[in-house]
N, C-alpha and C positions, 0 to 999 in steps of 0.2 A: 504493500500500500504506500503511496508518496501521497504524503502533506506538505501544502504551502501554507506558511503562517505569513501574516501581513500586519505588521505592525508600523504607527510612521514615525519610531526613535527607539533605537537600542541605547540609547545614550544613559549612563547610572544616574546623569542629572536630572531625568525624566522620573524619580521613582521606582517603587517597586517592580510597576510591570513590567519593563525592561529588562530587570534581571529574572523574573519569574518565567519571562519563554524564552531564554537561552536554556533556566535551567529545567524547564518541562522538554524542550528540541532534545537537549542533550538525551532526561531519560526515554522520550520515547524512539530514539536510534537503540538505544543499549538494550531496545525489546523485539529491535526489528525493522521499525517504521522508517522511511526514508523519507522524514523528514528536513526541510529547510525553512528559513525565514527571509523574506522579501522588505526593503524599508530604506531608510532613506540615510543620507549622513549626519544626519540630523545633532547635535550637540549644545544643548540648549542655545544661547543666543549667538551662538556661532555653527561651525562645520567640521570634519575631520575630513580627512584625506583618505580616500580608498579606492583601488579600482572598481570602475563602474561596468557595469551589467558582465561583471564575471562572479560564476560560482568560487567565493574564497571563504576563508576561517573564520570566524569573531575574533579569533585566538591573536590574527595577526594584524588588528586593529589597537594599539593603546590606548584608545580613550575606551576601548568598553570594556568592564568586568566580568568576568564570570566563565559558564565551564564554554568551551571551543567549539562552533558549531559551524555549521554550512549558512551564509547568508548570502544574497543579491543584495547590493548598497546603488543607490540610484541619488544622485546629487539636488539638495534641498534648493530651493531659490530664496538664497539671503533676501532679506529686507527689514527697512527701518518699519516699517506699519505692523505692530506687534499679531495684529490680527491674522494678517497674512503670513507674519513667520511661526505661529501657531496651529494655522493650517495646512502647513507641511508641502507646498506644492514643489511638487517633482516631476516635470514634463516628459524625463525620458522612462517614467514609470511604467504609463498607461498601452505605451506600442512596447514593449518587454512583453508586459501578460495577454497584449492580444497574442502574442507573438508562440507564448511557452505556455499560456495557462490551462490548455488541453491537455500539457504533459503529467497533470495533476489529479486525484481521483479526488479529492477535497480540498477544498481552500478555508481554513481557521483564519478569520477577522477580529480583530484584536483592538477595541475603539473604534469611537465615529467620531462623528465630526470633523474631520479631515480629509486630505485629495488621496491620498495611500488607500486609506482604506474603502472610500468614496468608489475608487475608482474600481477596486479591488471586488468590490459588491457588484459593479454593472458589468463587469466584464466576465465576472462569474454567471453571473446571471444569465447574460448573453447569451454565451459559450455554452449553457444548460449542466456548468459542475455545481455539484450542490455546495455550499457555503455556510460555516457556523460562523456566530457576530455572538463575541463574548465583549459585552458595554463596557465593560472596566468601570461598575461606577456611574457611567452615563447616562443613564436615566435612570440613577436616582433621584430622589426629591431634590438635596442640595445641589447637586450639580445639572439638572433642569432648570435653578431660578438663576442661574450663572451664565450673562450673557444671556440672557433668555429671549431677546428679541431673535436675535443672529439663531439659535437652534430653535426657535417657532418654525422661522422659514425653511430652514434646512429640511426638520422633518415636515414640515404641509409640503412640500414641494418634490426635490429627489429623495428623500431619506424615507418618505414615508413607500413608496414603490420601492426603493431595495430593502426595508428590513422585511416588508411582505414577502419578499424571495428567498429569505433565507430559509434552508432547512431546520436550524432551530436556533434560539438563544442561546448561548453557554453564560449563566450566573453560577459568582462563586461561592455565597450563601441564601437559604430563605430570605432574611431580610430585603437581599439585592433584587430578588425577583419578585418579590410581594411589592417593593415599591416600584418595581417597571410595572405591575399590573397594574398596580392603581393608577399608574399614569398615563392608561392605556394601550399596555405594549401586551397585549396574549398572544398563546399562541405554543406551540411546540416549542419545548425547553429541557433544559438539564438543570440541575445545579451540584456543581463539582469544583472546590477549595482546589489553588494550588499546591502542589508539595511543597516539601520543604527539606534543605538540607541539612541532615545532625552531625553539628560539629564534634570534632576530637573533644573531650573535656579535658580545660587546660586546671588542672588543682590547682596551682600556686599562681592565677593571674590576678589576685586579689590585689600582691605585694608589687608586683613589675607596674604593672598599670598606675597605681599610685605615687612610684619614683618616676614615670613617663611626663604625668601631667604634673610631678613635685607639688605636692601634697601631702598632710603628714598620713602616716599610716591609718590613725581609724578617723580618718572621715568617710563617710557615708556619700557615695555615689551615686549621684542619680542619672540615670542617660536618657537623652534627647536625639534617635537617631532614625530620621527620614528627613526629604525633602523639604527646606525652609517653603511656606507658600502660606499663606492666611488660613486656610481651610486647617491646617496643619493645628491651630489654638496654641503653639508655644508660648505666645506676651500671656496666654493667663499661668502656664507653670511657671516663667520671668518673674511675676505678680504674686503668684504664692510664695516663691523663696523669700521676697524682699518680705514676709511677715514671718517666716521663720527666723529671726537672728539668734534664737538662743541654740539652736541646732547645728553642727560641724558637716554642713552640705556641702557638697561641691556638684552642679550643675554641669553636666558635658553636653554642649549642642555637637552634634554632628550631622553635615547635610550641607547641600549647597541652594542655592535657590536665585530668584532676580536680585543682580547686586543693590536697589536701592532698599529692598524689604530687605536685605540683610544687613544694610547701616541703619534699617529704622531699628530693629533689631538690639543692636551694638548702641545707638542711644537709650533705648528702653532701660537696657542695661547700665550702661553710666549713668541714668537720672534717678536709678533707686540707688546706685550705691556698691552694686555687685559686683563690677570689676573683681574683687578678689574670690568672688564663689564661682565666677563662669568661666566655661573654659568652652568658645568658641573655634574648633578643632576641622570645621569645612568637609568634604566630603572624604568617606573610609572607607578601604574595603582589604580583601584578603584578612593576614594575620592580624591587620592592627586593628581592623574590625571586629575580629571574632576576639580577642586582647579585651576588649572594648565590653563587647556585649557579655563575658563570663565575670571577668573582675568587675563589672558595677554590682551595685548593690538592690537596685530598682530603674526598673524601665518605664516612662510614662507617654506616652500616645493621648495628647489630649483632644482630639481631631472633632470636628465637628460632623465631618463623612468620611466613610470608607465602607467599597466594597466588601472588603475583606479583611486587610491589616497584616501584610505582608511582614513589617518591621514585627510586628507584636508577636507573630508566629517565631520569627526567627530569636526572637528576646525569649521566648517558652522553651526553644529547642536547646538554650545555652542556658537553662536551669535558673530564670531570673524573675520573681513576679514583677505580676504588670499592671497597671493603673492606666484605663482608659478610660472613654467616654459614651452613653448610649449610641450615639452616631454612628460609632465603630461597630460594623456587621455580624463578626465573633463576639460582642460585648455577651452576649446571651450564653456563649460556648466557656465565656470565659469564668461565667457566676455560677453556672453549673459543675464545672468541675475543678473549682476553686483553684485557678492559675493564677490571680491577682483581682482587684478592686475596679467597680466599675460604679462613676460619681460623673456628676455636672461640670460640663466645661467653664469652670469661674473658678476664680484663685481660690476662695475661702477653702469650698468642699475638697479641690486640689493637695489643699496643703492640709486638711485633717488626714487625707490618705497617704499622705506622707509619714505622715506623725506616726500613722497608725503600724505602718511597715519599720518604720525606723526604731519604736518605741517597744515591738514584738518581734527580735530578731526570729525567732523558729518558729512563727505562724508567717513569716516572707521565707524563710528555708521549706518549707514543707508545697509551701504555694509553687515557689520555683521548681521542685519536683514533680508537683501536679503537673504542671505546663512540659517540665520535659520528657512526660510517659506520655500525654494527650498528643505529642507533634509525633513519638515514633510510632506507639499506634495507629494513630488514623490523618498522619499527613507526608508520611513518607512520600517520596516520590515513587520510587517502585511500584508502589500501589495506586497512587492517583494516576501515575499514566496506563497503567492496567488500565485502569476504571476510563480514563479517559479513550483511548485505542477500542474499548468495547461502543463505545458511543458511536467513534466512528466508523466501526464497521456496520451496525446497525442503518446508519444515514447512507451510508455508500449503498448498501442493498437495499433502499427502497427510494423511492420518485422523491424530488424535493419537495416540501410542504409548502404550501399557499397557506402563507399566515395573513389573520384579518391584519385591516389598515389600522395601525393606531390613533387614538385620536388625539386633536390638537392639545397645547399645552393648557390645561386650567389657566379660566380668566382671573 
């Protein structure tokens, strides 16, 4: 079976999803599938350099992270109008896949609202291969009122004619697909979580990690690690530390994001006073990452949306509870089998869940165990691209589905 995955940014600056279909590509080759990924060179507010419409590595690209896969890279069109460098146009995309995309027996769509994926739907479509469209997030509620004129028209116009073509949704939790319904999106669907990879356990990264960021030994680490972006709610964890002072925190952001939200950021911080508790460290990944997520003490995700919560999985697999917020999709996964705390995105309640972990060291040791028996049970990758490969053999052997037209956005 060969799959094309269509995504329009492998870039780690783009978030979790980026790294979650290198590392679903990667396992479902290791089960057989000849899978590849198709997208663009996208690099947040710039480009990388790679050859264009050749089959090469991820591996031999250095701006992107993660395990080494087969991608097609098709060159972004810079531009100062943020709207347009958001939606990813890439000219020499669209004649490639009229070109190859019959060489496919499914094509995996990976986000809307973009010319990657946009185009990826009509040319499937065209061409009569069937097509899964996993929203990343996209219509849910939060990210519907975002920009909401520009995705009215998108979906009343061409979006509402290709997600009708696809043969089904892929959501990563209930939450994700309960609120496409209600938003008017039915229709044939999956919902199947990404895997996640279980790191080595590093014993002793308690102590390196603390000489790394020079710090004394027992302070209390808290980690801050995704994508700087509004949605994200970091100024209210910024907000709570500035009312813990009698406590020996030390706050790690990590992530990279638009450089002015990251000097808003970096003032927030100098006008409480933190300078000496924050440790703005920009984006991590490999050893000093995983360094990162074993030696903290507490992980917190105060996001306002999320599909799924990629960072919070991988904070579970490295044995660390977690403090998020109902927005976050797993918040439900997370209360039922007690991996960490789930409160209101505002400083106050923020900083009682802090207290609460910092104040009860072995009900946060026992929670971080919870979180890392729940990621190798039921989020391994192994298993999810099982589970995912079963999907698609089902969809390959039968006609594409004619999903209803969604309806417009609530006035």
């Amino acid at each position: 079976m060969k799959i094309l995955h269509i995504i329009p940014s492998l870039s780690p600056l783009r978030g979790g999803p980026s790294q979650a279909i290198l590392e679903m590509v990667q396992a479902q080759r290791q089960q057989g599938i000849d899978a590849a990924i198709a997208t663009t060179n996208d690099h947040g507010d710039v480009t990388f350099l790679a050859p264009y419409g050749q089959l090469i590595q991820s591996g031999s690209v250095p701006e992107l992270v993660g395990p080494s896969v087969p991608i097609w890279v098709f060159p972004r069109v810079l531009s100062q109008v943020a709207a347009l460098r958001e939606f990813a146009v890439a000219p020499a995309f669209a004649p490639w896949l009229w070109q190859h995309m019959a060489d496919y027996d499914l094509v995996h769509i990976h986000a809307i609202f973009n010319y990657p994926t946009t185009v990826g739907m009509a040319i499937a479509r065209a061409q009569g291969i069937p097509y899964i469209v996993r929203p990343i997030g996209s219509l849910c509620c939060w990210s519907l009122e975002q920009g909401r004129a520009k995705k009215q028209l998108y979906l009343n116009t061409l979006g509402r004619w290709l997600l009708r073509g696809c043969a089904a949704f892929h959501f990563t939790t209930p939450q994700e697909r309960q609120e496409a319904m209600a938003a008017g999106f039915e229709g044939a669907s999956f919902t199947l979580p990404h895997g996640v990879q279980l790191p080595a356990p590093l014993p002793a990264a308690r102590c390196p990690l603390r000489q790394i960021l020079r710090v004394a030994d027992d302070a209390q680490i808290v980690l801050f690690l995704s994508r700087l972006h509004p949605k994200k709610g970091v100024e209210h964890l910024i907000d709570a530390l500035a009312t813990l002072a009698d406590e020996t925190i030390i706050l790690v952001i990590a992530g990279r994001g638009d450089a002015d939200y990251e000097a808003q950021l970096a003032r927030r911080i100098r006008s409480a006073g933190l300078d000496p508790q924050v440790r703005q460290i920009g984006f991590v990944s490999g050893s000093w990452k995983t360094l990162l997520l074993q030696g903290a003490d507490l992980f917190v995700l105060p996001s306002y949306s999320e599909n799924l919560g990629i960072a919070l999985l991988e904070a579970m697999a490295a044995g660390v509870p977690v403090v998020t917020t109902p927005g976050v999709a797993i918040a439900p996964l997370i209360q039922q089998h007690q991996t960490g705390l789930v409160t209101a995105a505002d400083a106050p309640n923020l900083a009682t869940a802090l207290q609460h972990y910092l104040h009860h060291p072995e009900t946060a040791r026992q929670h971080g165990q919870n979180g890392r028996t729940l990621v190798e049970t039921e989020f391994s990758w192994p298993t999810q691209a099982a589970r995912l490969i079963e999907q698609y053999a089902e969809l390959t052997q039968s006609s594409p589905l004619a999903l209803p037209s969604p309806s417009p956005l609530p006035h």
